[in-house]
VEXDREN-2710 file (C-alpha; in Angstrom, 1 decimal):
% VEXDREN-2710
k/r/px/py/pz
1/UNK/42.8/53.4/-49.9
2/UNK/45.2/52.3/-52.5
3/UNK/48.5/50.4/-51.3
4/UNK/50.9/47.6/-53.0
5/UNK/54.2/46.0/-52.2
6/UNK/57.5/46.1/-53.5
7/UNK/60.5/44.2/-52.8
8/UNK/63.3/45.2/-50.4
9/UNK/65.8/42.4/-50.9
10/UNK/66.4/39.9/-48.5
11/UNK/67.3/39.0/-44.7
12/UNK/70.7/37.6/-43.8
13/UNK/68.8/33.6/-44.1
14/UNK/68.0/34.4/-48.0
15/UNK/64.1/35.4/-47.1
16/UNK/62.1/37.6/-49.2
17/UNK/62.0/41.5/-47.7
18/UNK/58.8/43.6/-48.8
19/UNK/57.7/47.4/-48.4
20/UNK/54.0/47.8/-47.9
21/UNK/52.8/51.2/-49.0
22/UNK/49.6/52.8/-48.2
23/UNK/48.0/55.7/-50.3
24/UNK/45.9/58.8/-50.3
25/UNK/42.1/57.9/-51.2
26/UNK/41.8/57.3/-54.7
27/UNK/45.6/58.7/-55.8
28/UNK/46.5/55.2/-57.2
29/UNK/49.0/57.8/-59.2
30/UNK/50.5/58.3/-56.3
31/UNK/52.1/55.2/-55.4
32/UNK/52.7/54.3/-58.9
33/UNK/55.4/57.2/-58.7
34/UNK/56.7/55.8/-55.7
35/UNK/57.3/52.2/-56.7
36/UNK/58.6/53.3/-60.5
37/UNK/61.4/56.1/-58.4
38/UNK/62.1/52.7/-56.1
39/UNK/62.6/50.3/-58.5
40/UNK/65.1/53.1/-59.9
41/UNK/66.5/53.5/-56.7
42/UNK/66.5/50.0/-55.7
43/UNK/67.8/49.1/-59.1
44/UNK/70.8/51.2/-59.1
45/UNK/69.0/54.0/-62.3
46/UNK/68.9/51.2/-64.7
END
């Protein structure tokens, strides 16, 4: 199954935050649509 992480921002003490996604069996596609609409999301459209 395909996964990555993206970043979620931080805790309160500065440390690193991530998102671990999991996908359907061999729709790397998938999560590739995901993390771009997060990083939209996350990134405020830009």
């Amino acid at each position: 199954m395909p996964a990555l992480s993206v970043p979620c921002g931080s805790t309160p003490e500065g440390l690193p935050v991530g998102l671990q996604l999991i996908g359907p069996k061999w729709r790397e596609d998938v999560l590739c649509r995901i993390a771009g609409a997060w990083e939209c999301v996350r990134d405020g459209g830009s």
